[in-house]
C-alpha positions in Angstrom: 20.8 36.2 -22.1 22.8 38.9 -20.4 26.2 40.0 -21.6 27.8 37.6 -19.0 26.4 34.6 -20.4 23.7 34.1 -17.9 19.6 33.9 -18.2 18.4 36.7 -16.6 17.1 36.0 -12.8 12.9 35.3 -12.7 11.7 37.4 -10.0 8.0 36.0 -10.2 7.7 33.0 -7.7 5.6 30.0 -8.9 2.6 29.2 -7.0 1.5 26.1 -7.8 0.8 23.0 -5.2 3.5 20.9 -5.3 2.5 17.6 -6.3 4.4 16.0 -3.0 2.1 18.5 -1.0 -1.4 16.4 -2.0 0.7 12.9 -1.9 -0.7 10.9 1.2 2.9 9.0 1.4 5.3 12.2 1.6 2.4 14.1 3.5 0.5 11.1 5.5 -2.6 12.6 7.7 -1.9 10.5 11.0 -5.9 12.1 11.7 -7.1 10.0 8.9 -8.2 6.0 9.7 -6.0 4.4 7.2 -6.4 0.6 8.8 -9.5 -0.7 7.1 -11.5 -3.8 7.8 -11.1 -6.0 4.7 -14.6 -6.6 5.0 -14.7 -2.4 3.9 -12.5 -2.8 1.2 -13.9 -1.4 -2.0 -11.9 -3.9 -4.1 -11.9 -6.6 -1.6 -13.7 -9.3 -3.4 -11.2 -8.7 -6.8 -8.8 -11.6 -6.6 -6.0 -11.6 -4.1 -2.7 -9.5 -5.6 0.0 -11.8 -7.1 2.0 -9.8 -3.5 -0.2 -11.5 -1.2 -0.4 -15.0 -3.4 3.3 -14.7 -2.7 3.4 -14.0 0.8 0.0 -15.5 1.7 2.1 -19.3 0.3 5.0 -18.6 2.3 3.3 -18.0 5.4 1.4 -21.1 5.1 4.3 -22.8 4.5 6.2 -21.6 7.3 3.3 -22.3 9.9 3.4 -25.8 8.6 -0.7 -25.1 7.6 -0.5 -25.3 3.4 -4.3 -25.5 3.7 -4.1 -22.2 4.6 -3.3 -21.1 1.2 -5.9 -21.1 -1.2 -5.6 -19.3 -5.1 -8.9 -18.6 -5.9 -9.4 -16.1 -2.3 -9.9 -12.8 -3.0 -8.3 -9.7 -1.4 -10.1 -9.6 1.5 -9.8 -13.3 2.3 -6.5 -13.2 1.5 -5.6 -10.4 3.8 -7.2 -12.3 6.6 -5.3 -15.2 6.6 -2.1 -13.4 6.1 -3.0 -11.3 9.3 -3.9 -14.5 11.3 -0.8 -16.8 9.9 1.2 -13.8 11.4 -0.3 -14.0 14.4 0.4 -17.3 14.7 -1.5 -20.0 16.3 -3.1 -19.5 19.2 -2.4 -15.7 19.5 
């Protein structure tokens, strides 16, 4: 400390990436194709997320077509039908 009570001023400047800099959300690349077929999907046949369960039974519900909701689909399947409920019918 300095004889004013104060840490003395670093000069050196650090250069390390920020972590924001290499995250997709705060830095998105509008060049890369982020809207994938389902069909592509990696983890696409893992079971459908407890989100889209959720969302997936409410749409059903809404469009009066409970058949549409099914708990053993998986992600892909899942993201399907939430795509066409939203749609609607017809559309």
């Amino acid at each position: 400390m300095t004889s004013h009570g104060k840490a003395p001023s670093r000069s050196a400047v650090n250069h390390k990436p920020s972590a924001e800099a290499g995250n997709p959300k705060a830095n998105p690349d509008l060049s890369d194709n982020q809207i994938k077929d389902p069909d592509e999907w990696i983890s696409g046949n893992e079971p459908m997320t407890g989100a889209q369960a959720s969302y997936l039974k409410t749409l059903s519900e809404q469009a009066h077509a409970p058949e549409a909701f099914d708990p053993g689909l998986d992600k892909a399947e899942a993201s399907k039908r939430i795509d066409q409920l939203k749609r609607g019918p017809g559309r």
